[in-house]
BALUMPA-623822 format. One record per residue (C-alpha): residue in one letter; z, x, y. Coordinates in steps of 0.2 Angstrom, whole numbers, plus 2048, in hexadecimal, padded with zeros to 3 digits. Example, Ala and Ser with C-alpha at 12.3 -4.5 7.8 and 13.67 -1.06 7.14 Angstrom:
2
A82783E7EAS8248447FB
END
This chain:
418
X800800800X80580E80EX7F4818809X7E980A80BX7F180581DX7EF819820X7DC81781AX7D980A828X7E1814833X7D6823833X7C681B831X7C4813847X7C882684BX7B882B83FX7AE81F845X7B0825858X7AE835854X79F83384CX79982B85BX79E836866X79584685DX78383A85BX78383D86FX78685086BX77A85C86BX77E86485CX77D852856X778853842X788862840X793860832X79F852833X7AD85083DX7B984E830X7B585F82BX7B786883BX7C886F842X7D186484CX7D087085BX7BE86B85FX7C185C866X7C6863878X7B786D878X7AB85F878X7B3858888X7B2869892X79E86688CX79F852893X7A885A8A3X7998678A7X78B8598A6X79284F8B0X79385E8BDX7838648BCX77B8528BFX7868518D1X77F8638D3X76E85D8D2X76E84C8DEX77A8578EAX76A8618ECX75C8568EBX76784B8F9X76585D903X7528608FFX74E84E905X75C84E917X75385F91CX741857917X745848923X74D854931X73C85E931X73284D931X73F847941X73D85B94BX72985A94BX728847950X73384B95DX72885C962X718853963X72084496DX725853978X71285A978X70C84A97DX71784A98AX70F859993X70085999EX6EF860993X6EB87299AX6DE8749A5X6CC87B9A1X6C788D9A1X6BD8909B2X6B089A9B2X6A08A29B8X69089D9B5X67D89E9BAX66F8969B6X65F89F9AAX6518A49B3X6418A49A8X6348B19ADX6228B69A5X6248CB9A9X6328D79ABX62F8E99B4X6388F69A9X63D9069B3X6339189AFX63B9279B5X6369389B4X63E9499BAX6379559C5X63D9649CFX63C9669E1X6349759EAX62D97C9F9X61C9799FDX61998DA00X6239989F9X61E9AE9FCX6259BC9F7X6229C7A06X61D9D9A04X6159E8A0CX6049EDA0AX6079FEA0CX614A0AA03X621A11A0DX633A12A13X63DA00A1BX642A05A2AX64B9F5A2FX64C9E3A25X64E9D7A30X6549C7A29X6629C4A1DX6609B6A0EX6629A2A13X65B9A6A26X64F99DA2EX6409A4A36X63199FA41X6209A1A3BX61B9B4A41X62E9BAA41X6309CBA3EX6389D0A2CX6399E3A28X62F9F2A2FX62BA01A28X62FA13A2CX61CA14A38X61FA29A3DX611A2FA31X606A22A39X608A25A49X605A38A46X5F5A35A3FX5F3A29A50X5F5A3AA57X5EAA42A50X5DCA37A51X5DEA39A63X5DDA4DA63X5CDA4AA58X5C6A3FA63X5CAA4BA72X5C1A57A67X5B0A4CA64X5B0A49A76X5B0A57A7BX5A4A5EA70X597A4BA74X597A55A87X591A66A81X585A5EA76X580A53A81X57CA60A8FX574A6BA82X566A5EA7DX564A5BA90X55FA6DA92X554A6EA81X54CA5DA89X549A64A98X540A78A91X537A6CA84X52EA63A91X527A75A9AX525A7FA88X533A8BA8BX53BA85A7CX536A81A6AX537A6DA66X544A73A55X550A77A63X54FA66A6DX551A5DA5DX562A67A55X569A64A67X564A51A66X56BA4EA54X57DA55A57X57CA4BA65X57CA3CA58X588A45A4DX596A45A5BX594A35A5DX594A2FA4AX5A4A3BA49X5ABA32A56X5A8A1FA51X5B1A25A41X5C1A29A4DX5C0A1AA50X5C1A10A3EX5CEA20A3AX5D9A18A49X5D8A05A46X5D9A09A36X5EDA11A3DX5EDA03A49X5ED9F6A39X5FAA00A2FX604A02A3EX6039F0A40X6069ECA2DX6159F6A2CX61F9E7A34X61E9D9A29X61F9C7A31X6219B5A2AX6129ADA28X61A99CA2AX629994A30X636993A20X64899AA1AX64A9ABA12X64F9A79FEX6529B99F9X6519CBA00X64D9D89F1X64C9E99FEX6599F0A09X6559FEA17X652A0FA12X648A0AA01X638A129FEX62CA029FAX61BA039F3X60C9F79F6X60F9E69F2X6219E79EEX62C9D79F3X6389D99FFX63C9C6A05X6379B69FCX6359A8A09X635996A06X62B989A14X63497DA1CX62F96BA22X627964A14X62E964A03X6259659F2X62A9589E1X62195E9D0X6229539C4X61E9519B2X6189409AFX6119359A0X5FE93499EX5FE92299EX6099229ADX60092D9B9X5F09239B6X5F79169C0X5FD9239CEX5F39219DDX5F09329ECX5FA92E9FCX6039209F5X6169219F8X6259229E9X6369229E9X63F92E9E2X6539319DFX65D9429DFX67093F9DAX67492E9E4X6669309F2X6589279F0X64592D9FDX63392C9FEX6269379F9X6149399F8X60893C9EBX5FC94A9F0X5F394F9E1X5F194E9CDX5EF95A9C5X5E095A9B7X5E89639AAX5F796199CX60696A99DX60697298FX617971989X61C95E98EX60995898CX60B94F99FX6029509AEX6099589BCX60994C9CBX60D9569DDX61794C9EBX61A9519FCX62994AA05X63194FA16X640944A11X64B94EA06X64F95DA15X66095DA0FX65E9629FCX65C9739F8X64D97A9EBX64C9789DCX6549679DBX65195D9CCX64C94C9D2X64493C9CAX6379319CDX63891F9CAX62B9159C4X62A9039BEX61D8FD9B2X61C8E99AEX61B8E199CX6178D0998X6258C7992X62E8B5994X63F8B8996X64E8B89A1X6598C59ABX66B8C29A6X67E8CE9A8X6818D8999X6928D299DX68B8BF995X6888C5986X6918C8975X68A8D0963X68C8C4955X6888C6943X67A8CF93EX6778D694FX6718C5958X6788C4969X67E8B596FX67D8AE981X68C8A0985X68489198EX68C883996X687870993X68C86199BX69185598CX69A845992X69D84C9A3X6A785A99DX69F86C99CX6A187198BX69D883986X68F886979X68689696FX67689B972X66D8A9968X6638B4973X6568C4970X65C8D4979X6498DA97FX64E8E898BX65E8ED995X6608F59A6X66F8FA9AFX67A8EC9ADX66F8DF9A7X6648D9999X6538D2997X6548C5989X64B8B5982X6508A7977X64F893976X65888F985X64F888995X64D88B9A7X65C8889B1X6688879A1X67888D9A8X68189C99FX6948A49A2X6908B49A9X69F8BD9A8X6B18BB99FX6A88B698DX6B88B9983X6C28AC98DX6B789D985X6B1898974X6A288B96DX6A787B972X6B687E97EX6B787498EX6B587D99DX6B487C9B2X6A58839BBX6A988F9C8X6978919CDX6888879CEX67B8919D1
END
């Protein structure tokens, strides 16, 4: 009787712990009549964790989803702030309107040198001693100005001589003179042979040959006295002095090199196809450094130069005073291609991709200017501007300037409408 009421006892206590354990994850374990009686309070601590982590996890999803509103609250209230503020004003900028042409004249320069129109070296013509040099180098001289002398002793004593000779022949033209007279005279009455009128004739004319040659023997002095000074044959500036005083100089050694002044002389090598359209008298601007002048075309010549295979043109200008010799100068010519295009800044343009330039345009859409892209051909540049050709038409206004402040399709305010 007690084990039977013992019996019923046990068995609710098996039953819940059976249903307890089916929950379990290690549900399908042995029995838990045949576990210790100490693993009961560990499958409470195991209850008491999943519990925890399930708060754990609605704790953080109630986070995620508070901080996703917050962020959803801060930009609505941002972008009613935006609204709020006046729009910014458009970009102003520069602008000026295509201006199609049929030509465009592309510059041709070409360097030359400037030089005197004469230039001498001055020399004697006879070989002897410089007495005196009388110009020193960078002076300017008249036309006839005396430059050097020559030691002229030796000449004037042969001057000197000349004269005793001639004294001589005179002398000896009287008695000759008197002597044929008489031969004449006792020729006529037969007192004297006709041999001896005849010998008295003859020397008669060889005293006066002898002294005709005293004559040429003296000019001939009287022109290397004169030679022995050596004047300018033209008005100019001294360049260079190769003799000093006391140096013994032979014929035709320099001793000055003189330069003409007034007009000026430009040689210039220039392009066949270039000097066929240069015309004799015409005037042409030149340009030395930052000063530009005129000069005139005096001659062609008919040859090549045979290095640079050009043909040497030959100006004349009374312009360029100021510049010394040897200047290098250059001419500037213009030569006109046919072309349809427009002169625009360099400052308007930008490289794209594949090197296409692009030109920005300006376009009234709506009453607002709205900038737009145009591709462009770069033909030639000068200076600082391009000539260039593409699809937009005459009087299409472009930004000239400041090209990195706007982009295609930006709103913008015209500070020019020319």
């Amino acid at each position: 009787m007690t084990g039977e009421i013992m019996s019923q006892t046990d068995q609710p206590q098996a039953e819940a712990t059976d249903s307890v354990d089916s929950k379990d994850p290690d549900y399908g374990a042995p029995e838990a009549s045949d576990q210790p009686a100490s693993d009961a309070p560990r499958a409470g601590k195991s209850l008491w964790r999943r519990a925890g982590n399930a708060v754990a996890v609605v704790t953080v999803a109630a986070l995620c989803v508070g901080a996703i509103i917050g962020g959803v609250m801060a930009i609505k209230v941002r972008a009613d702030a935006d609204q709020s503020l006046p729009a910014n004003p458009p970009v102003r900028v520069n602008t000026a309107r295509i201006a199609l042409q049929d030509t465009y004249r592309v510059g041709q320069n070409f360097v030359g040198r400037l030089e005197p129109t004469r230039e001498t070296a001055l020399a004697f013509e006879l070989p002897g001693t410089v007495l005196k040099v009388s110009v020193e180098e960078g002076d300017k001289i008249a036309a006839g100005a005396t430059v050097a002398t020559l030691d002229t002793a030796r000449l004037k004593t042969r001057k000197q001589e000349l004269a005793a000779q001639r004294q001589e022949l005179e002398a000896r033209l009287s008695l000759a003179n008197a002597t044929a007279k008489r031969q004449r005279t006792l020729n006529r009455r037969g007192w004297a042979a006709a041999q001896r009128f005849d010998e008295a004739r003859f020397q008669v004319a060889e005293i006066r040959a002898a002294l005709k040659r005293i004559d040429a023997s003296e000019a001939t002095v009287d022109v290397d006295l004169a030679k022995s000074t050596l004047t300018a044959p033209f008005a100019g500036r001294v360049a260079s002095r190769q003799i000093d005083e006391g140096a013994i100089v032979s014929a035709g050694g320099p001793v000055v090199t003189l330069l003409e002044n007034g007009k000026q002389r430009i040689r210039v090598g220039v392009a066949r196809s270039a000097s066929s359209k240069l015309r004799p008298d015409a005037s042409y601007q030149f340009r030395a450094g930052d000063r530009l002048f005129n000069a005139t075309l005096v001659a062609l010549r008919p040859d090549l130069d045979g290095g640079s295979r050009t043909v040497t043109a030959l100006f004349e200008t009374s312009s360029a005073e100021t510049l010394p010799f040897g200047t290098v100068v250059t001419l500037e010519l213009s030569r006109e291609i046919d072309e349809t295009g427009a002169w625009v800044p360099t400052a308007s343009l930008s490289e794209g991709a594949k090197g296409i330039w692009t030109l920005l345009t300006v376009t009234n859409v709506d009453g607002a200017e709205i900038v737009r892209r145009e591709a462009v051909e770069l033909i030639h540049i000068a200076d600082d501007r391009a000539f260039v050709r593409g699809s937009m038409p005459d009087g299409t206004q472009y930004i000239i300037d400041g090209i990195n402040r706007v982009t295609p399709g930006q709103r913008v305010a015209l500070l020019t409408q020319d």
